[in-house]
C-alpha positions in Angstrom: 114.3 74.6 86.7 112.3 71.5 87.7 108.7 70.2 86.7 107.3 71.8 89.7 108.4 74.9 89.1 107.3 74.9 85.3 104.0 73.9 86.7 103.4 76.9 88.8 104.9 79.2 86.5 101.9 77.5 84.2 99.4 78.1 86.8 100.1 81.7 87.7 101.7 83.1 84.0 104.1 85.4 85.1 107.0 86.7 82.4 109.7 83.4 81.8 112.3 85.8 82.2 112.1 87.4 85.4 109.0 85.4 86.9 107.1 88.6 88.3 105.7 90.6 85.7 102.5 89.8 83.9 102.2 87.9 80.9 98.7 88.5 80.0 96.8 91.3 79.3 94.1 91.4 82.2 91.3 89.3 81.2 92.8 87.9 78.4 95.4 84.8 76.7 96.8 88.0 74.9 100.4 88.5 75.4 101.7 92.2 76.9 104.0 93.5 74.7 107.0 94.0 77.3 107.2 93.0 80.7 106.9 95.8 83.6 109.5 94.8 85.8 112.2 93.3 83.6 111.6 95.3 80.0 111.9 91.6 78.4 110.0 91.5 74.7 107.3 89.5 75.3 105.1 90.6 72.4 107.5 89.0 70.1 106.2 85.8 71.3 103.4 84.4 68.2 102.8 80.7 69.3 99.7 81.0 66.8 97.0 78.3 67.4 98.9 75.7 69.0 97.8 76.0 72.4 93.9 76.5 70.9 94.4 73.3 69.3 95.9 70.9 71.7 93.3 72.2 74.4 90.5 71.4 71.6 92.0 67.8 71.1 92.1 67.1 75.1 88.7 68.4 75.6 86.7 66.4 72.7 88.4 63.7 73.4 87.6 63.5 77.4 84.1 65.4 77.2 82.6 63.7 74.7 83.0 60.0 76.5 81.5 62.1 79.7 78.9 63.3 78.4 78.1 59.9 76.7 78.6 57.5 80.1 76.4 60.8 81.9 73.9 59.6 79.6 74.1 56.1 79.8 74.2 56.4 83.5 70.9 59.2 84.3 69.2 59.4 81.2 68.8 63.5 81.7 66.5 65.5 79.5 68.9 68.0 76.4 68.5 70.7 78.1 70.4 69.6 80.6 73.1 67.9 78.8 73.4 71.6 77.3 74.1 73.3 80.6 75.9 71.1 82.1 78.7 70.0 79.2 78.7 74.0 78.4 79.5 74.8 81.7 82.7 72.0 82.0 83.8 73.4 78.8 84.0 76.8 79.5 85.2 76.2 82.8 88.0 73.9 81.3 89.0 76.1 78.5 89.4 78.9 81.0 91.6 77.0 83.1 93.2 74.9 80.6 94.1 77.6 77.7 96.3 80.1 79.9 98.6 77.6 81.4 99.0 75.8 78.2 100.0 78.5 76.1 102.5 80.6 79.0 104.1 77.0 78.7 104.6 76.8 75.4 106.0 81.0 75.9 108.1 79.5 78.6 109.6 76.7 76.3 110.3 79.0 73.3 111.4 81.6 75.6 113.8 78.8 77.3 115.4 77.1 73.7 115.7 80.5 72.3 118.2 81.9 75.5 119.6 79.3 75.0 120.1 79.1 71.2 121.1 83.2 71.7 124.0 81.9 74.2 125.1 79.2 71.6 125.3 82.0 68.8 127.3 84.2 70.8 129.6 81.7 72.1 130.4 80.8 68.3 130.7 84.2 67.4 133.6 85.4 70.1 
């Protein structure tokens, strides 16, 4: 598997396991609880906050200077600040908080196959 291929699988969350079923419920970051086409037990998957938080830490940290150079530069009234930086949250959020956390689903699902394999190996 290569960084490209993590990528996409980020950008169109499909199950880690077979790559075609869903991992989301429709319209929402929550997890199905099996896969359609493979059976594979996705529901098992409890990542928690993590994703929530990292997404949080990037957007305060990149908004906040935006919205404060946006000021600098064109002076608009609130109001406007208020549209606009809700707007480029939202929008970031809803692009930013899918892939993130089917990556961190893809990396647990990755190092625990692998850590099954190592058990089993041990065992026979």
């Amino acid at each position: 598997m290569s960084l490209a291929d993590d990528i996409s699988f980020c950008l169109k969350p499909r199950c880690p396991l077979c790559r075609k079923g869903r991992l989301y419920r429709p319209w929402t970051v929550s997890v199905v609880e099996k896969c359609d086409v493979c059976d594979a037990p996705l529901g098992a998957h409890d990542i928690g906050d993590g994703a929530a938080v990292f997404i949080m830490f990037i957007l305060c940290f990149s908004i906040v200077p935006m919205a404060w150079v946006f000021e600098l530069m064109f002076s608009p009234p609130l109001w406007v600040h208020a549209v606009l930086w809700t707007v480029v949250g939202l929008g970031a959020i809803a692009v930013m908080l899918p892939a993130t956390k089917a990556y961190i689903i893809m990396l647990e699902w990755r190092h625990l196959k692998k850590d099954r394999e190592a058990r089993e190996k041990k065992d026979s």
